[in-house]
C-alpha positions as CSV (number, residue, x, y, z in Angstrom):
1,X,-20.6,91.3,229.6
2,X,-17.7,92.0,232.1
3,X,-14.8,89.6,231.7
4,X,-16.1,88.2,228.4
5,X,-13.8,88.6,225.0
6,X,-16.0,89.3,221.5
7,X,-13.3,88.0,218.6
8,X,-14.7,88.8,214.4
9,X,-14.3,86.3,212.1
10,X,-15.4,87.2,208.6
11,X,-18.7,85.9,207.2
12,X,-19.4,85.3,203.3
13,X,-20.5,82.8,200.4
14,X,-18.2,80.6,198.8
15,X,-21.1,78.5,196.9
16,X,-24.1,81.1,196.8
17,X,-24.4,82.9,194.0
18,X,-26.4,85.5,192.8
19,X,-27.6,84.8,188.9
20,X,-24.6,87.4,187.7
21,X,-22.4,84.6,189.5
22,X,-21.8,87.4,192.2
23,X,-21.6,85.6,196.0
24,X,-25.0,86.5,197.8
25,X,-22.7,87.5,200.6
26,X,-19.4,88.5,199.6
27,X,-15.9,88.7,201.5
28,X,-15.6,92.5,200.8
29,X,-19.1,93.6,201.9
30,X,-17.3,92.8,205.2
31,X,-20.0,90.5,207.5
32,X,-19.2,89.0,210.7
33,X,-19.5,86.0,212.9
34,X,-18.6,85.8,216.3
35,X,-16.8,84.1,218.8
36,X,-17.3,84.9,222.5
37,X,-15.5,83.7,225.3
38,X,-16.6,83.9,228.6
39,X,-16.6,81.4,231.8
40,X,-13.8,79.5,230.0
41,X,-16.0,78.9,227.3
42,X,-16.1,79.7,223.8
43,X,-19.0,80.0,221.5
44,X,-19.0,80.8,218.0
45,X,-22.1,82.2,215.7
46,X,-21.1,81.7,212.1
47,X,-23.1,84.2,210.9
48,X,-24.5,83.9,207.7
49,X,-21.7,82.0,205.7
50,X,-20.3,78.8,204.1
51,X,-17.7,76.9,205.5
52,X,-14.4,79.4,205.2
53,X,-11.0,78.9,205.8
54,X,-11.1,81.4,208.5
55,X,-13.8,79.1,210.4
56,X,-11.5,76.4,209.5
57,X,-8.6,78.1,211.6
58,X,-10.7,77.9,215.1
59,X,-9.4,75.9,217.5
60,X,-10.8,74.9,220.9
61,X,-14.3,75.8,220.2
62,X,-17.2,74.5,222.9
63,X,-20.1,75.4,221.0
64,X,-21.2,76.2,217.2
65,X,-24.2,78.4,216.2
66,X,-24.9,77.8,212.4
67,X,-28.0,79.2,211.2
68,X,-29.4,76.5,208.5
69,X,-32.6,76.1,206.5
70,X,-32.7,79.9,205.7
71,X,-34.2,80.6,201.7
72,X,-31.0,80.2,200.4
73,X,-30.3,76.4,200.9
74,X,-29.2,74.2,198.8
75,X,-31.5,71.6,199.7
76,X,-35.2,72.5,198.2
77,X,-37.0,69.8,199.3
């Protein structure tokens, strides 16, 4: 996309865990979100992760992707 700047922001578990208390998707593994800006926008795909303090750090973001409901939720109902 010409004109358009593609930022990384890590993407892991802080809450998941694995039964060996191992994060389903740990900080070293090294998995991304995005944040795109384009037409003075800027849009931001978590990727798969909890709340981080790197996402917490993002300022002047229009919109926010968050995948939810995947098998891994918290909520089983």
């Amino acid at each position: 996309m010409a004109g358009a700047l593609i930022e990384t922001l890590p993407a892991y578990n802080v809450n998941k865990f694995r039964e060996s208390d191992q994060p389903f998707h740990p900080k070293e593994v090294g998995q991304v979100g995005y944040v795109l800006t384009f037409g003075g926008q800027r849009i931001y795909h978590t990727g798969d992760s909890d709340p981080t303090d790197e996402m917490r750090s993002l300022q002047n973001i229009d919109v926010m992707l968050t995948p939810v409901s995947g098998p891994y939720r918290n909520d089983r109902s």
